[in-house]
C-alpha positions as CSV (number, residue, x, y, z in Angstrom):
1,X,14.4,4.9,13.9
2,X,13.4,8.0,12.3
3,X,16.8,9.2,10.5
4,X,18.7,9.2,7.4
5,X,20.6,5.7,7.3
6,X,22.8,6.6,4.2
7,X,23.9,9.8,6.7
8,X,24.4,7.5,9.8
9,X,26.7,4.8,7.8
10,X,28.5,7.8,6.4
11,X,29.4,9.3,9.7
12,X,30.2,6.3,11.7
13,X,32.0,4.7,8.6
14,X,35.8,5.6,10.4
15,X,35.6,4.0,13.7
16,X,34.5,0.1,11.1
17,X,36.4,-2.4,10.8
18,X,37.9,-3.3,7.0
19,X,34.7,-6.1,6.3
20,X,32.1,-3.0,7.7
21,X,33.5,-0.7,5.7
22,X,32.9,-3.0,2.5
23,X,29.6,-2.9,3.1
24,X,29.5,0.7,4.3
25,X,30.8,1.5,0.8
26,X,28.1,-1.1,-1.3
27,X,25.9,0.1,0.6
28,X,26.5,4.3,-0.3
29,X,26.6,3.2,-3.8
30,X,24.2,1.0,-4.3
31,X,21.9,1.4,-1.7
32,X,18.7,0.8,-4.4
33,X,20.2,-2.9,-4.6
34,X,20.8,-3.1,-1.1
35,X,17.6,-2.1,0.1
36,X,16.5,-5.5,-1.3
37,X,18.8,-7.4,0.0
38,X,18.7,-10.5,2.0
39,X,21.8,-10.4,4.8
40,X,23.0,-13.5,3.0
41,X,23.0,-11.9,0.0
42,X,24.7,-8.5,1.3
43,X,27.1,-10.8,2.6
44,X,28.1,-13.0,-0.7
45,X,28.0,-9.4,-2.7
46,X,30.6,-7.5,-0.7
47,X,32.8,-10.7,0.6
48,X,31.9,-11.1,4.0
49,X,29.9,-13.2,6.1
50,X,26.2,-12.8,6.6
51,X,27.4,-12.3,10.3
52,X,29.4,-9.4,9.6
53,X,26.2,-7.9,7.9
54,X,23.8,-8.6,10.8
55,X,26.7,-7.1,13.4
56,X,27.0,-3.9,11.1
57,X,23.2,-3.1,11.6
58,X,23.1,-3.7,14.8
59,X,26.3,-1.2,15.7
60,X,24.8,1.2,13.5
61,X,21.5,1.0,16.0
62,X,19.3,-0.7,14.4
63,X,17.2,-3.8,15.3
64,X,18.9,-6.4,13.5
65,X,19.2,-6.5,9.9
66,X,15.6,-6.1,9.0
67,X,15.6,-2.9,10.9
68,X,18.2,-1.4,8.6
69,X,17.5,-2.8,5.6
70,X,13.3,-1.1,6.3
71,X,15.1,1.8,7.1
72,X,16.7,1.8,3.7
73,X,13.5,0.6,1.6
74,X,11.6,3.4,3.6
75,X,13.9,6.0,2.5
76,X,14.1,5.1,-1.6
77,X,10.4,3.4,-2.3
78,X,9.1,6.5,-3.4
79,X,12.3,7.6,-5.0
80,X,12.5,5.0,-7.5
81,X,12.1,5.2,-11.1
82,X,10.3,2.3,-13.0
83,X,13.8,1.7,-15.0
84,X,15.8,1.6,-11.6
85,X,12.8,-0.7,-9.8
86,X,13.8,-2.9,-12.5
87,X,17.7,-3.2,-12.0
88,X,16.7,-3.5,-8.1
89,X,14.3,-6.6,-8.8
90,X,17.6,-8.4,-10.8
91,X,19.1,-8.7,-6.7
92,X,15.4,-9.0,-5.0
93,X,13.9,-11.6,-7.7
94,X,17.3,-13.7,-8.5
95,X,17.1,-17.1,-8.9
96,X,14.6,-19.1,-11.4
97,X,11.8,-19.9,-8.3
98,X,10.3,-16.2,-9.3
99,X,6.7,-17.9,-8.1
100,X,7.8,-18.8,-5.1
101,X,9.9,-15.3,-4.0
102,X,6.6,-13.2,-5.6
103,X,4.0,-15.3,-3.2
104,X,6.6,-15.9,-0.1
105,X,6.5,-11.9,-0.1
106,X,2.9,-10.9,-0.3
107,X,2.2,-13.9,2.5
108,X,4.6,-11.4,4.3
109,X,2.9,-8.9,3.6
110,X,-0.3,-10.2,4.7
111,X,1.0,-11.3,7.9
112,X,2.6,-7.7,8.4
113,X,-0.6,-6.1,7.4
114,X,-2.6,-8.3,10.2
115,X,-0.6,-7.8,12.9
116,X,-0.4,-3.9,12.5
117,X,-4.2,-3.4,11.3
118,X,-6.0,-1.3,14.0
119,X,-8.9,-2.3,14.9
120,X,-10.5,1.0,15.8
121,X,-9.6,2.5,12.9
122,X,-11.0,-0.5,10.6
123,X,-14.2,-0.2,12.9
124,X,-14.5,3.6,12.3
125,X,-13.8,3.6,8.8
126,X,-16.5,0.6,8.5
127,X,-19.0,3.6,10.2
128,X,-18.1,6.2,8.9
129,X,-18.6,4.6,5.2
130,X,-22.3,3.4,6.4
131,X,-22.8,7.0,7.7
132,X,-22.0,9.6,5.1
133,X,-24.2,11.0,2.3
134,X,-22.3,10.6,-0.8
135,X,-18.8,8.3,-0.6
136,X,-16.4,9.2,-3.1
137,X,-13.6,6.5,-3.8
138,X,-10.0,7.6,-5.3
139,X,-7.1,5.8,-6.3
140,X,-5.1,6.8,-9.4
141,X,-2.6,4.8,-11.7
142,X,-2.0,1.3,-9.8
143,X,-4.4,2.1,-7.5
144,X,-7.4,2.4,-9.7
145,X,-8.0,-1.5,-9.4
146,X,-8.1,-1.3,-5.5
147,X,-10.3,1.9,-6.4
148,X,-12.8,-0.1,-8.8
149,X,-13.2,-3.4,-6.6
150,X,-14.2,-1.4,-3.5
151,X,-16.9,0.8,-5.6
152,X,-18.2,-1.7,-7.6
153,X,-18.8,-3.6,-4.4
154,X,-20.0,-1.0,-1.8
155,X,-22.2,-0.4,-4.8
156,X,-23.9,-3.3,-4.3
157,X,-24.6,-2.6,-1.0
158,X,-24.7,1.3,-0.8
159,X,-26.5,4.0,-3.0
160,X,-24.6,6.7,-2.3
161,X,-21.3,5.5,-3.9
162,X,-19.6,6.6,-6.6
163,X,-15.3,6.1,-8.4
164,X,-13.5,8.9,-9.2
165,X,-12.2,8.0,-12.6
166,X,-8.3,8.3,-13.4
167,X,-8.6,11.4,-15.9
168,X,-7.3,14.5,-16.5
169,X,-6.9,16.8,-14.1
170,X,-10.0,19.5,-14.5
171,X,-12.1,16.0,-14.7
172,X,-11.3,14.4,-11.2
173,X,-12.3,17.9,-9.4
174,X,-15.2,18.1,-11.7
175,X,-16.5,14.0,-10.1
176,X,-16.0,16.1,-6.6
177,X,-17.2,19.4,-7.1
178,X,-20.1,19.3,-5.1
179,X,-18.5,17.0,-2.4
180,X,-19.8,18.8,0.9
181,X,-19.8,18.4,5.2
182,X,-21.4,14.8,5.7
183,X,-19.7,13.6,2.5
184,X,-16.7,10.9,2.9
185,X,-13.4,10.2,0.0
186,X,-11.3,7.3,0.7
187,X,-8.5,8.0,-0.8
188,X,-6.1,4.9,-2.0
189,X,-2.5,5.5,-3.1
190,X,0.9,4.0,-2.6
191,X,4.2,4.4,-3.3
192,X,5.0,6.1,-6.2
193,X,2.1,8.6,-4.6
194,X,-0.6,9.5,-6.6
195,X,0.2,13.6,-7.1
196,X,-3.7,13.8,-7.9
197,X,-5.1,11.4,-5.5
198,X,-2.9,14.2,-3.0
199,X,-4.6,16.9,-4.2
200,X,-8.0,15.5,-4.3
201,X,-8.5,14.7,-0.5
202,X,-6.9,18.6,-0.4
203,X,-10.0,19.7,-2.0
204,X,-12.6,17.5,-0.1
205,X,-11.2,18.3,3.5
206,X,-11.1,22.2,2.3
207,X,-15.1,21.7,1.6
208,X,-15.3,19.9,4.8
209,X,-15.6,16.4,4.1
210,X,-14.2,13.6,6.4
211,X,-11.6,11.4,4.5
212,X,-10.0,7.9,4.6
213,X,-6.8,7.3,3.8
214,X,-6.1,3.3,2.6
215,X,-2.1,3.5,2.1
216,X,1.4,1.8,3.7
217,X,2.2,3.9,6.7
218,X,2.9,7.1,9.0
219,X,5.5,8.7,6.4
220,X,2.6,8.8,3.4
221,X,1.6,12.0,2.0
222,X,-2.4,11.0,2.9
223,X,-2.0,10.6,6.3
224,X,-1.8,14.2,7.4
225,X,-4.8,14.5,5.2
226,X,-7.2,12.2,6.7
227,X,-9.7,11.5,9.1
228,X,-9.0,8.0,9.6
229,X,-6.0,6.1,8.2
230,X,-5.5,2.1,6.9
231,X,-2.0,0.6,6.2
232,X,-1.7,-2.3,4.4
233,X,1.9,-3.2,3.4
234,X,2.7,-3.2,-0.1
235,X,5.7,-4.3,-1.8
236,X,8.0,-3.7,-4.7
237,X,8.4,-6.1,-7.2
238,X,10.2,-5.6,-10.3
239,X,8.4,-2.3,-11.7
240,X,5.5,-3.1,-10.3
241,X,3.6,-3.3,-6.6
242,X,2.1,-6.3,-5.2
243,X,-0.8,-4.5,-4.1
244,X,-2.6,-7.9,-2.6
245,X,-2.4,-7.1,1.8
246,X,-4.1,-3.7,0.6
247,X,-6.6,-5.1,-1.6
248,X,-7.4,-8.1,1.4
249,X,-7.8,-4.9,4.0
250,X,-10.2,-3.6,1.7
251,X,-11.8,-6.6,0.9
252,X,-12.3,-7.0,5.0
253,X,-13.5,-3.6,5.0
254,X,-16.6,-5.1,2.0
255,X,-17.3,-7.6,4.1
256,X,-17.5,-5.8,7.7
257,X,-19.8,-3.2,5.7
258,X,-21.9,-6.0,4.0
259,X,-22.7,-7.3,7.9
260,X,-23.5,-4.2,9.4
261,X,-26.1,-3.8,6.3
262,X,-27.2,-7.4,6.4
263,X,-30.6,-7.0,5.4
264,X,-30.3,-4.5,2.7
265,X,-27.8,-6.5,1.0
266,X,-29.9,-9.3,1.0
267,X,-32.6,-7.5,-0.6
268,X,-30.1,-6.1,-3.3
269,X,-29.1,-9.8,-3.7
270,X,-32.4,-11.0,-4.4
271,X,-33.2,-8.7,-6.9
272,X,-29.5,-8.9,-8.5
273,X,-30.2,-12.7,-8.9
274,X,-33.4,-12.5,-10.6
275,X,-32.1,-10.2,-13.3
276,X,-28.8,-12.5,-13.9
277,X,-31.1,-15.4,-14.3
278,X,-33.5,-13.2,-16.8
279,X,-31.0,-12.1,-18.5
280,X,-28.3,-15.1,-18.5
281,X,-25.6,-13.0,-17.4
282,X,-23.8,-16.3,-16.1
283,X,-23.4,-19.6,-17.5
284,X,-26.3,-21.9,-16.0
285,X,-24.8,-24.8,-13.5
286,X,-26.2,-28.1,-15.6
287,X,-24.7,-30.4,-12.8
C-alpha cells in the first residue's frame, strides 16, 4: 500500500469510534514507538483491546496489523536518529528476555529474506560476479562488515576483487577511478543509507559499469541505481541493525560462486593450506 499512513489515519480519524481514535492519536504522536509495536502492546498502551487495534488497521485498509504497522516502520526507518532508535528499542526490546526478542527477530528475518529472495536475480548476480574484469565491493559505516566478509572471501576465490575502504570522500572515488565497461560494484547499504555508497555506484554506472545492489527493498536509494538488485531484511534494534538475513544472502551468494569455480578454488585451497601449515597460522589439532 504505497501511501502516507500517518496521512490516511489523519483523514479518516472523524468517522472512528472513541477506542480508534485513542490509538489514531498515539499513533500521530508517537508513531516512532508505534512502529514497533506488537498489537498487544498498542493495545495495553492506549487502553484498548488488542482487537480494537487489529480492527483499526484493517478499516484503515491495510492487511491486518502487520500491514500497517510495515507501513509505518517503512516510512520512519530511514528517518530515525541513533538517539530516537534508542527510545524506540525501550517499547520494541521491553522485557528482561532481550536474547530471546534479538534472535526471535533475525529468525524472522531470515525466514522473510527466504521467501522473497529471487532466484534469478541471485543466479545473475552469481554470473555476473564470475564474469566481470575487476569487482569492486562497497558498503560504508555498518555495512563495511558485510563489505569485508564478501571481499575477503571472493578473494579467495577470485583475482579480480578488490574493498572499497570507508574513507574520506576524494579516497573512495580515487579506489574507483579507473572502474570501466566490463567492471562490476556491488554496492551494500541499509537503512540509515550510506550518502557515499549512493554516490559511488553514481560514478561507476556513469563510466559504464554494471552494478549490484545488496539492500532491504524497492523503496532504497540503490535500487534505481543497479543492474541487478538483492533484498535481504534487516531490522532495527536499539541503535543498531541486525544485519544477519543480509550477511546469510551474501554468504549464499560465496558459496554459489565457490561451486561455479569449483576447481580453481580448490587449487587456491591447496596452496592456502600449505602456507598455514608452514607458517603455523592456526593452532595444530593434537587430538
Amino acid at each position: 500500500m504505497e501511501r502516507d499512513v500517518l496521512s490516511v489515519i489523519s483523514r479518516e480519524n472523524s468517522g472512528f469510534s472513541k477506542g480508534q481514535k485513542r490509538i489514531a492519536k498515539y499513533i500521530l504522536e508517537n508513531y516512532d514507538k508505534a512502529a514497533f509495536m506488537t498489537a498487544g502492546r498498542l493495545g495495553k498502551t492506549v487502553g484498548v483491546s488488542e482487537s480494537t487495534v487489529v480492527r483499526f488497521a484493517a478499516d484503515l485498509g491495510y492487511d491486518g496489523y502487520p500491514g500497517m504497522r510495515k507501513a509505518l516502520q517503512d516510512m520512519i526507518r530511514n528517518r530515525l536518529t541513533s538517539i530516537q532508535r534508542i527510545e524506540v528499542s525501550k517499547a520494541a526490546l521491553s522485557g528482561d528476555n532481550v536474547v530471546k526478542a534479538v534472535l526471535s527477530s533475525d529468525i524472522e528475518k531470515l525466514q522473510i529474506t527466504l521467501e522473497e529472495c529471487s532466484r534469478a536475480n541471485f543466479n545473475a548476480a552469481a554470473e555476473a560476479i564470475l564474469g566481470a574484469k575487476h569487482v569492486y565491493i562497497v558498503g560504508m559505516r555498518s555495512a563495511t562488515a558485510l563489505a569485508s566478509f564478501m571481499g575477503y572471501y571472493l578473494n579467495l576465490i577470485l583475482e579480480n576483487v578488490r574493498i572499497v575502504s570507508d574513507t574520506a570522500v576524494s579516497e573512495v572515488y580515487e579506489q574507483i577511478l579507473r572502474v570501466k565497461p566490463g567492471d562490476l560494484i556491488i554496492g551494500i547499504s541499509y537503512p540509515r543509507y550510506s550518502h557515499r555508497t549512493v554516490k559511488a555506484l553514481e560514478y561507476a554506472r556513469s563510466r559504464g559499469a554494471r552494478v549490484i545492489a545488496v539492500t532491504d527493498g524497492e523503496n532504497s536509494p540503490l535500487v534505481p541505481l543497479s543492474d541487478i538488485s538483492l533484498f535481504a531484511r534487516s531490522e532495527m534494534v536499539s541503535f543498531l541493525d541486525s544485519l544477519v538475513a543480509p550477511m546469510s544472502l551474501i554468504n549464499a551468494l560465496i558459496v554459489a560462486i565457490g561451486m561455479q569455480a569449483q576447481e580453481k578454488l580448490e587449487e587456491t585451497f591447496n596452496s592456502l593450506e600449505k602456507l598455514w601449515s608452514e607458517y603455523e597460522v592456526y593452532e595444530k589439532n593434537n587430538g
